[in-house]
DSSP file (Angstrom, degrees, kcal/mol; ACC not computed):
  #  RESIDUE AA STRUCTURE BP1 BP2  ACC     N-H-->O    O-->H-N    N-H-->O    O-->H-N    TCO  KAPPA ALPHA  PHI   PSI    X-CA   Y-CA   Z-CA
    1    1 A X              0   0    0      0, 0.0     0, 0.0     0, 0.0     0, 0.0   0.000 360.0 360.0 360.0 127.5   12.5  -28.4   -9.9
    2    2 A X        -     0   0    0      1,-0.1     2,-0.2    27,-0.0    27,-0.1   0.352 360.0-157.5 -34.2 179.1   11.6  -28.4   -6.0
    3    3 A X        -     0   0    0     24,-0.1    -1,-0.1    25,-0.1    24,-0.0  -0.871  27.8 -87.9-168.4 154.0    9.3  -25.8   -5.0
    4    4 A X        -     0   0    0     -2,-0.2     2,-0.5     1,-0.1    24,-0.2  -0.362  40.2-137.7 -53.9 160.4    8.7  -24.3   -1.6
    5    5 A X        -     0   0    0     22,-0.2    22,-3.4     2,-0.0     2,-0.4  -0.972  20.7-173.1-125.8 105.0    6.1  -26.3    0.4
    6    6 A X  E     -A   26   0A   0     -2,-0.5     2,-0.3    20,-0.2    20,-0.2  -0.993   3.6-164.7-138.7 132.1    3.4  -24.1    2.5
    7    7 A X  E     -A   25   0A   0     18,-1.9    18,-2.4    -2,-0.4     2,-0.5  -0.964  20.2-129.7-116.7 107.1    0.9  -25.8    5.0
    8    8 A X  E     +A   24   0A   0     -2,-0.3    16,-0.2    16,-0.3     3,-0.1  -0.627  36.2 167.0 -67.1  98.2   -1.9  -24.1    6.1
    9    9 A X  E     -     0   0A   0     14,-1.7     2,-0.3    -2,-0.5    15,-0.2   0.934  50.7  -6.5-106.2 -31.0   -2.1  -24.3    9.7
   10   10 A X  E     -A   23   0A   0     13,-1.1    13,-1.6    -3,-0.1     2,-0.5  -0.888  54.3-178.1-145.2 131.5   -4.2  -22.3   11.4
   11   11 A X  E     +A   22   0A   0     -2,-0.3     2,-0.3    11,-0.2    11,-0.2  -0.882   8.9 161.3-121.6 158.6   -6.7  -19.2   10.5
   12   12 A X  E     -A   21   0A   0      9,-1.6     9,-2.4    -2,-0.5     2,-0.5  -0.970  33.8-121.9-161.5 176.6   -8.7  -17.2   12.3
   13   13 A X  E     -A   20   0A   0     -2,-0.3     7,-0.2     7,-0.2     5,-0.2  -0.841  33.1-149.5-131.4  95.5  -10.6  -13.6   12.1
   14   14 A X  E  >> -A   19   0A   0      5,-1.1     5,-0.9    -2,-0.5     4,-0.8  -0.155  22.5 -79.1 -75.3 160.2   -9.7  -11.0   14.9
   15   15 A X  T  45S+     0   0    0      2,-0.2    -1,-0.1     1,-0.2     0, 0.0  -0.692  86.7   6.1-109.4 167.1  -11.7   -8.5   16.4
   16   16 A X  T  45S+     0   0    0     -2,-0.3     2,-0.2     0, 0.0    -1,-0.2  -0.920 127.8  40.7 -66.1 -29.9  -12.7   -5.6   15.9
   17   17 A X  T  45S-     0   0    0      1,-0.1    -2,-0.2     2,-0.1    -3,-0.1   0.141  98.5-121.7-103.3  33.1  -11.7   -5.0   12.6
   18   18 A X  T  <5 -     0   0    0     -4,-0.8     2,-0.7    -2,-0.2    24,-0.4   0.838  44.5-177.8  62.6  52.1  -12.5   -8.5   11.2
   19   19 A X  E   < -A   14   0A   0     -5,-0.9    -5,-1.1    22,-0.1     2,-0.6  -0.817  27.3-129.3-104.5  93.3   -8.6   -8.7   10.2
   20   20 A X  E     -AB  13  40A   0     20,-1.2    20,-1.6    -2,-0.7    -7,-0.2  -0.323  29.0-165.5 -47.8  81.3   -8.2  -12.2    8.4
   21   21 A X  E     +AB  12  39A   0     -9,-2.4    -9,-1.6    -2,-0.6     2,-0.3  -0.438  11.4 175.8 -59.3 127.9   -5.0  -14.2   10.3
   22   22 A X  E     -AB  11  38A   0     16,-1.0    16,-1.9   -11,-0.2     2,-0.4  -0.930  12.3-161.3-154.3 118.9   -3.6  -17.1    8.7
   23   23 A X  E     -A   10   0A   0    -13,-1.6   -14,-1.7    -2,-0.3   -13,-1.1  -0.857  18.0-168.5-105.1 166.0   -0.2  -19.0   10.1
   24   24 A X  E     -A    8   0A   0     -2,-0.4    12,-2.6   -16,-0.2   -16,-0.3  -0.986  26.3-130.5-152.3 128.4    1.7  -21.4    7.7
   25   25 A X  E     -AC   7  35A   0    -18,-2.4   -18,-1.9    -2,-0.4     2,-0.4  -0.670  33.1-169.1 -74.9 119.4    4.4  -23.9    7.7
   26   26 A X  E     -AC   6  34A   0      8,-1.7     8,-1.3    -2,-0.3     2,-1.0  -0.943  16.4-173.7-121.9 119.1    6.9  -23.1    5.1
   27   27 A X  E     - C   0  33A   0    -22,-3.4   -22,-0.2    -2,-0.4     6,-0.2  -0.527  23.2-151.8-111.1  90.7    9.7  -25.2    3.9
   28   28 A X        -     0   0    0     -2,-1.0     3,-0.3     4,-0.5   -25,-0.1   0.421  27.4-109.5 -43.4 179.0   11.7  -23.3    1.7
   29   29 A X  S    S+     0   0    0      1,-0.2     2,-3.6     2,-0.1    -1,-0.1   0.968 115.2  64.0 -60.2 -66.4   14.1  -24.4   -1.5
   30   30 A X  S    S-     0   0    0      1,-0.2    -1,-0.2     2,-0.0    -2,-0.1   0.211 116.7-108.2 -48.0  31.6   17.1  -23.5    0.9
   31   31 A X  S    S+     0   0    0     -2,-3.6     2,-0.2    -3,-0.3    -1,-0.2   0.586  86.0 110.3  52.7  14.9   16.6  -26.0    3.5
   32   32 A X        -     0   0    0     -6,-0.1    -4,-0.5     0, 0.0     2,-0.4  -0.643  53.1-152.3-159.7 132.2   15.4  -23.8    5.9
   33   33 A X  E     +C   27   0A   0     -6,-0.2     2,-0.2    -2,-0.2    -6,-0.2  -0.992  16.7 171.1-130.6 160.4   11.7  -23.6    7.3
   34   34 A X  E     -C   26   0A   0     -8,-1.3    -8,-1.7    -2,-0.4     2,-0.5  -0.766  29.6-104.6-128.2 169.5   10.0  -20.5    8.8
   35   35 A X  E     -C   25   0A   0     15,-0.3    15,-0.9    -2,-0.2   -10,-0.3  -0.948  27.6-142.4 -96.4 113.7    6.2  -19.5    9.9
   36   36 A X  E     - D   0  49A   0    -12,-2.6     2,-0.3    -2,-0.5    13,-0.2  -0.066  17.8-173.9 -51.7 142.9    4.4  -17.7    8.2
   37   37 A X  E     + D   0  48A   0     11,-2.1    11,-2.3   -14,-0.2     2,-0.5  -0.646  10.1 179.8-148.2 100.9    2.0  -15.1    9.3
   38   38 A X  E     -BD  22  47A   0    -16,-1.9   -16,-1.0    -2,-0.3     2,-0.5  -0.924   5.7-169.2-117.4 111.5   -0.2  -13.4    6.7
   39   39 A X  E     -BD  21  46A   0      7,-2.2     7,-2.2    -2,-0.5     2,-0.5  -0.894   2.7-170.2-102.4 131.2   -2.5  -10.9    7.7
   40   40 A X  E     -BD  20  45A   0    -20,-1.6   -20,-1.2    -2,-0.5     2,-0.4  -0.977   6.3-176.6-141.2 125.5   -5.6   -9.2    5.1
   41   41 A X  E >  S- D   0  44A   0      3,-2.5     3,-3.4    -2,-0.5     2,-1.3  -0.949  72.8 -46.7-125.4 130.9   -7.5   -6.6    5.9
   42   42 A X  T 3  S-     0   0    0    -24,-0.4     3,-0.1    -2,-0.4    -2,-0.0  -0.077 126.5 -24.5  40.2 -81.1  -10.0   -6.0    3.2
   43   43 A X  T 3  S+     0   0    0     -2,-1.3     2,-0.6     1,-0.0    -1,-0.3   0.362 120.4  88.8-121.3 -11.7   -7.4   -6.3   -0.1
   44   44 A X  E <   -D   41   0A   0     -3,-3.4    -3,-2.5     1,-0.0     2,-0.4  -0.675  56.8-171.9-100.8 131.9   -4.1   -5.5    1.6
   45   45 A X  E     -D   40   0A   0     -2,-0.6     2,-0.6    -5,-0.2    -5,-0.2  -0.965  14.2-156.5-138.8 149.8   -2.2   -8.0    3.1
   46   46 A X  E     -D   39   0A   0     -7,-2.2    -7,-2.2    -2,-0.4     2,-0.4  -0.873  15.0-162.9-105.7 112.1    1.1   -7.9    5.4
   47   47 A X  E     -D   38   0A   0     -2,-0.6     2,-0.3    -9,-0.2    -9,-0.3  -0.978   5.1-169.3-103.8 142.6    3.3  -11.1    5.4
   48   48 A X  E     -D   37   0A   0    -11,-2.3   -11,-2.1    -2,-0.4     2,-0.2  -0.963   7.3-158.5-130.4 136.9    6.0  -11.8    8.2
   49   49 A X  E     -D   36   0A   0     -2,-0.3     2,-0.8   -13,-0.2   -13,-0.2  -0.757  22.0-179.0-103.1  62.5    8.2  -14.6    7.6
   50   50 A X      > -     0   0    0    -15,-0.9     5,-0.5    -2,-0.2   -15,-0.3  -0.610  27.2-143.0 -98.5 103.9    9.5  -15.6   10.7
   51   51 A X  T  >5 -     0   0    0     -2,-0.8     4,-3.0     1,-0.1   -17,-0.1   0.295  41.7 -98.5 -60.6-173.3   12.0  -18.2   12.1
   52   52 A X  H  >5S+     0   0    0      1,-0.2     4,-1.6     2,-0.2    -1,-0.1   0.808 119.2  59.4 -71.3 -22.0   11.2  -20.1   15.7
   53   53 A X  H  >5S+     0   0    0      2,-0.3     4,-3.0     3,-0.1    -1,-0.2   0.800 112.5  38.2 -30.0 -61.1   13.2  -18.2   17.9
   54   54 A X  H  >5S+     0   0    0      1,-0.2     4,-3.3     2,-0.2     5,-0.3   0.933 118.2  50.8 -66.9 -40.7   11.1  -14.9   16.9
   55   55 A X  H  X<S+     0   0    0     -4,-3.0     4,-1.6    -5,-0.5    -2,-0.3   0.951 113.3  47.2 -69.0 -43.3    7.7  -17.2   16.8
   56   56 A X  H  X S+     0   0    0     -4,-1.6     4,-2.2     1,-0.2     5,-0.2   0.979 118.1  43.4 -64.0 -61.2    8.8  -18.6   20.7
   57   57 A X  H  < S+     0   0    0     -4,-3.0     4,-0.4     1,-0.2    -1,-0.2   0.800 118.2  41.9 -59.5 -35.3    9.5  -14.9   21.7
   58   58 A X  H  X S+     0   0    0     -4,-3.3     4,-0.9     2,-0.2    -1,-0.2   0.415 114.8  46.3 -92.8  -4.5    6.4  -13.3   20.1
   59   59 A X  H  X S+     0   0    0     -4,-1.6     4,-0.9    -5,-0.3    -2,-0.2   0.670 116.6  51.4 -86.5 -24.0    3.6  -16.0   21.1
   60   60 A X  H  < S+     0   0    0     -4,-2.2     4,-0.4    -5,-0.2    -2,-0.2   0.708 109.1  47.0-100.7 -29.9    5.4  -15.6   24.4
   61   61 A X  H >> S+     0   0    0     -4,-0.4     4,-2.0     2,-0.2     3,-1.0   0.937 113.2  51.0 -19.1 -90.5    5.0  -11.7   24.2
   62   62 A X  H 3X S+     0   0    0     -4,-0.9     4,-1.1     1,-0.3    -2,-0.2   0.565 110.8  45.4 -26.0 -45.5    1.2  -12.2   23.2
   63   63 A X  H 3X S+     0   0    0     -4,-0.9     4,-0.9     2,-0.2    -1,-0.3   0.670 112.8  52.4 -93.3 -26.6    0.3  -14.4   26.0
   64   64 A X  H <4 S+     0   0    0     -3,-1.0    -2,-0.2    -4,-0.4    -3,-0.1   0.937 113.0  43.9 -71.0 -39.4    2.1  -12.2   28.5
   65   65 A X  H >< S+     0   0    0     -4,-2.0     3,-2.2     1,-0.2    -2,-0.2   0.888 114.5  48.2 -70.8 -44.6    0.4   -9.3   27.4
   66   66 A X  H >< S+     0   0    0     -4,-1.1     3,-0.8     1,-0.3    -1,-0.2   0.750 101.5  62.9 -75.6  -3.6   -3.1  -11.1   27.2
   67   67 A X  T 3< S+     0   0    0     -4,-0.9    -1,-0.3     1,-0.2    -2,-0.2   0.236  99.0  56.5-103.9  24.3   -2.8  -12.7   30.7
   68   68 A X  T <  S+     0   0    0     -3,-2.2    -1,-0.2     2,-0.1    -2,-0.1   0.058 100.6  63.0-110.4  13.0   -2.7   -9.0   32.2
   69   69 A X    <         0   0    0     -3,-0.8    -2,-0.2    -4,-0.1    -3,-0.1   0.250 360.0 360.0-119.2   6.7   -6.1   -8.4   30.4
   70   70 A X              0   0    0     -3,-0.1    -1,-0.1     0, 0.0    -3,-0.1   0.468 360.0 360.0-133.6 360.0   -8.2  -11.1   32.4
């Protein structure tokens, strides 16, 4: 039996609140891949499962926002 396939691509630890980031390459069962974006703070962690469309618009989002900050 397949199993999903998840690649650890990049982590990092934002500030201030030292909130533990981790994206991931996932290639599901269905044929289908997404990114993953798992954030943990302290024991709780939030995963967003997101296709490229959403990842293009919200890294694009992110960078718009941070280039009004320098």
């Amino acid at each position: 039996m397949d199993e999903t396939k998840i690649i650890s691509l990049h982590k990092i630890l934002a500030s201030p609140y030292r909130q533990e980031i981790e994206l991931q390459h996932v290639e599901h069962l269905a044929d289908y891949v997404t990114l993953r974006i798992r954030i943990r703070e302290i024991k709780r962690f939030t995963i967003f499962d997101i296709d490229k469309t959403t990842a293009k618009a919200w890294g694009q989002m992110m960078l718009d926002w941070a280039n009004t900050q320098e």
